[in-house]
C-alpha positions in Angstrom: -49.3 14.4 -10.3 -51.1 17.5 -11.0 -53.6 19.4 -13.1 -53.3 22.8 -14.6 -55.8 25.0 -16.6 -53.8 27.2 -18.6 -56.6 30.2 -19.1 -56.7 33.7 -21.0 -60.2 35.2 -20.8 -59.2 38.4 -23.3 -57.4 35.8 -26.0 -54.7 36.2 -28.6 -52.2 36.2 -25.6 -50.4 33.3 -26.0 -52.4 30.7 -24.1 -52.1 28.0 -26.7 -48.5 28.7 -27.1 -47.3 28.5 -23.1 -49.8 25.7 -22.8 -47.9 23.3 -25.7 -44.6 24.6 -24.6 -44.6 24.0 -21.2 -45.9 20.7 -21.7 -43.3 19.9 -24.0 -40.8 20.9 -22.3 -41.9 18.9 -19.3 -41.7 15.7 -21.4 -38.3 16.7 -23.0 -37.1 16.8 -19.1 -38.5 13.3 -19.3 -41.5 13.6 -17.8 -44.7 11.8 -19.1 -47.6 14.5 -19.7 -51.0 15.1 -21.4 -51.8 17.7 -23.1 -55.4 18.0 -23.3 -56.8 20.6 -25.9 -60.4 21.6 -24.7 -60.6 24.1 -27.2 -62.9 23.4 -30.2 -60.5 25.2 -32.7 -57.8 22.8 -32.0 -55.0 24.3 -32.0 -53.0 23.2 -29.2 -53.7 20.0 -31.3 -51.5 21.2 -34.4 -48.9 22.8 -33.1 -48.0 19.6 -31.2 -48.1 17.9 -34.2 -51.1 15.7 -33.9 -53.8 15.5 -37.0 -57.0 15.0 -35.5 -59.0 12.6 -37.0 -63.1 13.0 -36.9 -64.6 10.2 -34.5 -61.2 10.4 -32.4 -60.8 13.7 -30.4 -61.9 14.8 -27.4 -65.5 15.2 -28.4 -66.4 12.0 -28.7 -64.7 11.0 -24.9 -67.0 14.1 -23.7 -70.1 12.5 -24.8 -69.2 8.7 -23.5 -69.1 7.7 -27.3 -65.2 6.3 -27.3 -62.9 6.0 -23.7 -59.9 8.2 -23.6 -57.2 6.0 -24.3 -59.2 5.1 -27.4 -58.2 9.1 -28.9 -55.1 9.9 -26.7 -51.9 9.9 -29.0 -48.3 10.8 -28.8 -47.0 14.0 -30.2 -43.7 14.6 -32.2 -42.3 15.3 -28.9 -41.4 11.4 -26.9 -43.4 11.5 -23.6 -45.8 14.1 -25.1 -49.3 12.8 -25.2 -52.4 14.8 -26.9 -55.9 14.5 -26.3 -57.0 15.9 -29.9 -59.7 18.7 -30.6 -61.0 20.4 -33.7 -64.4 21.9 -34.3 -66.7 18.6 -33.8 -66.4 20.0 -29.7 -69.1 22.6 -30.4 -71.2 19.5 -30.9 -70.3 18.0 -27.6 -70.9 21.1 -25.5 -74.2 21.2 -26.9 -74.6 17.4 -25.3 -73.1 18.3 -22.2 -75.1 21.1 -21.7 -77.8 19.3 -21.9 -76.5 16.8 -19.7 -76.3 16.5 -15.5 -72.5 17.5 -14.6 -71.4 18.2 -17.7 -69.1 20.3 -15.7 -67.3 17.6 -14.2 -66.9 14.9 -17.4 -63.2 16.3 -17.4 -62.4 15.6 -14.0 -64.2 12.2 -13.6 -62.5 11.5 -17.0 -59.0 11.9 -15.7 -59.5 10.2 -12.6 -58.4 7.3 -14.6 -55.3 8.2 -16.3 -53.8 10.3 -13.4 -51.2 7.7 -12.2 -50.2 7.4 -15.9 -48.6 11.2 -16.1 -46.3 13.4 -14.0 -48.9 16.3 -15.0 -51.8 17.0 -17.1 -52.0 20.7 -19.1 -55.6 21.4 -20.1 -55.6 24.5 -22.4 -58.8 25.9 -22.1 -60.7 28.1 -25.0 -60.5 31.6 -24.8 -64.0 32.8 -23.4 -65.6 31.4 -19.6 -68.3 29.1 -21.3 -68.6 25.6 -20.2 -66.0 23.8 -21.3 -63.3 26.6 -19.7 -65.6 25.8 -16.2 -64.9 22.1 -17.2 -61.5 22.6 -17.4 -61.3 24.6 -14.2 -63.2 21.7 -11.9 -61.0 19.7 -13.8 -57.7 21.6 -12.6 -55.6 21.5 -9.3 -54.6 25.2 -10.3 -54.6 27.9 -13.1 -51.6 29.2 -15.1 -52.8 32.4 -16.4 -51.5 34.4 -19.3 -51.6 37.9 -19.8 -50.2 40.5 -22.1 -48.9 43.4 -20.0 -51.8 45.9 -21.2 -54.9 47.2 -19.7 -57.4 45.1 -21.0 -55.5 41.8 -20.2 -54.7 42.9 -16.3 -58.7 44.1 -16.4 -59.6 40.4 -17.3 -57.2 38.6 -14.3 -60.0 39.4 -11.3 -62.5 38.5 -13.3 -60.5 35.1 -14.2 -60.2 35.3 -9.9 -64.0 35.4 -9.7 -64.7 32.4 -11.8 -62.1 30.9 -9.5 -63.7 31.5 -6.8 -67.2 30.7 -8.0 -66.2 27.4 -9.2 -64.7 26.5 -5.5 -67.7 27.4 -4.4 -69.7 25.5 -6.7 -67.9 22.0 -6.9 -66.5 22.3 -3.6 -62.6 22.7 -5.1 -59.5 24.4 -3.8 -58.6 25.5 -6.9 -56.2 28.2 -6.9 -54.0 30.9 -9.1 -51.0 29.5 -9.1 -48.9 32.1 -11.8 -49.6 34.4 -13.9 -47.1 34.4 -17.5 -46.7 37.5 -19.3 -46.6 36.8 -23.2 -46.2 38.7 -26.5 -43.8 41.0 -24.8 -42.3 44.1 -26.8 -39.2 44.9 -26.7 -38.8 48.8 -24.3 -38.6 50.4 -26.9 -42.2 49.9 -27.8 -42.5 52.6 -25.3 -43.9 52.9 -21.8 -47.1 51.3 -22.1 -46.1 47.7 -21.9 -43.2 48.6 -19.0 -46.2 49.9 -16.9 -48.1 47.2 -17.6 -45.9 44.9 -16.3 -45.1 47.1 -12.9 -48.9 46.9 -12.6 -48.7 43.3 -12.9 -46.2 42.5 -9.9 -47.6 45.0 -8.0 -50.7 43.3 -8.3 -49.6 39.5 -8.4 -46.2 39.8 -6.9 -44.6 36.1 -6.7 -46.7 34.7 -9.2 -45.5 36.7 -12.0 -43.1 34.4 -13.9 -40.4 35.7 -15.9 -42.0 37.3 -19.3 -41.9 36.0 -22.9 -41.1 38.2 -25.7 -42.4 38.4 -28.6 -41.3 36.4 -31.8 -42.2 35.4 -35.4 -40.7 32.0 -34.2 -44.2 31.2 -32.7 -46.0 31.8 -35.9 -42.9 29.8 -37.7 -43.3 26.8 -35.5 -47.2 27.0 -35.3 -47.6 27.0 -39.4 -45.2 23.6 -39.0 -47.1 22.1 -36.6 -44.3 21.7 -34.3 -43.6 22.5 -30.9 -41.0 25.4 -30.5 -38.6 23.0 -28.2 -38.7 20.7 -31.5 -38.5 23.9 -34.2 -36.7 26.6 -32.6 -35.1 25.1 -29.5 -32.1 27.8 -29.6 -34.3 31.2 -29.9 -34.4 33.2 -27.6 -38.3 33.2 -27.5 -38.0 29.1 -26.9 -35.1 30.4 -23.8 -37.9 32.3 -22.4 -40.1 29.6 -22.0 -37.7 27.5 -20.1 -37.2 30.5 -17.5 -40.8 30.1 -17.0 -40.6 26.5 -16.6 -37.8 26.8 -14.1 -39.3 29.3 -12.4 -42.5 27.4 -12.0 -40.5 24.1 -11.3 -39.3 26.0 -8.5 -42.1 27.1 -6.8 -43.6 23.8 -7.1 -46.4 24.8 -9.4 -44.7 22.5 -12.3 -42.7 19.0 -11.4 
């Protein structure tokens, strides 16, 4: 069993979107998995299909109000399981912050249920505050996504740095385990987005998985709060994601 932190430090790259999809297409290869949503906007949450429900969401297992199995529900896809968010997490960080180790409430938290799943996605918010460090000491490894442009390959060594500062810190051997190109344009886009990706192997070489295009399916499947192996299962957008899947299967990063 395994943990992965699917992180995006420059947002609107399709964090949310690899982080549902992978994990359901993990349980759709029958595979029991948790999906937990550590971001306060929740949306991981809907567009598995789960309504979260005030007093039962992650919030309230952060502060030691209700125990995990207590808010932990299955999605629309079988063997999917969700560990709901929505805005009531602001609260909790301001708890946690507040509290010793609140960086490590994740971790200690799953130490219960790992037997229970063949792996664990936490999709992590957007910027490095504490609840993206809680995810991290939380993780066996990081899944990163990146839109093949400037900015995004700028943020990857800084994602390396917390890396390596949160080793450091909680005596981990977390690691970068891939790096997912999203939101790709077609070529003829033009150069930019070719380039970007050349820079991106060059730079990451084997951990670059195959890329994901971009698609209006996403939006589609996200506004029906369903996965897009559930809404869209023969795009070609939906196709991309199982290369990635394969491909990570086959390096081991992924069971």
């Amino acid at each position: 069993m395994s943990v992965h932190a699917v992180v995006n430090e420059a947002g609107s790259a399709g964090k949310t979107t690899t982080a549902v999809t992978l994990a359901a297409l993990m349980a759709e290869a029958n595979r029991r998995t948790l999906l937990w949503d550590n971001d306060p906007q929740g949306n991981a949450t809907l567009f598995a299909g789960v309504n979260p429900m005030d007093g039962k969401t992650v919030a309230e297992v952060l502060v030691g109000e209700r125990a995990l199995d207590e808010v932990m529900v299955e999605s629309v896809v079988p063997n999917l399981y969700v560990v709901p968010s929505n805005r009531t997490l602001h609260g909790a960080v301001v708890q946690l912050t507040r509290s010793f180790g609140g960086e490590q409430k994740i971790r200690k938290t799953l130490d219960s249920v790992l037997s229970d799943f063949a792996s664990i996605i936490i999709d992590c918010p957007g910027a490095a505050g504490l609840l993206t460090i809680a995810g991290l000491v939380a993780a066996d490894d990081v899944i990163a996504v990146a839109t093949p442009t400037l900015k995004e390959l700028e943020g990857l060594p800084n994602l390396e740095r917390t890396i390596g500062e949160v080793n450091d810190a909680f005596d981990r051997r977390l690691r970068l385990a891939a790096v997912v190109p999203c939101n790709v344009p077609p070529a003829s886009a033009g150069n930019l987005y070719v380039e970007g990706q050349e820079q991106l192997r060059t730079a990451y070489g084997d951990l670059v998985t195959p890329p994901v295009r971009r698609s209006v399916r996403v939006p589609e499947a996200y506004s029906q709060r369903m996965p897009l192996t559930a809404h869209a299962p023969m795009e070609q957008v939906t196709a991309d994601y199982q290369a990635v899947y394969d491909y990570l299967a086959g390096r081991k990063v992924l069971p």
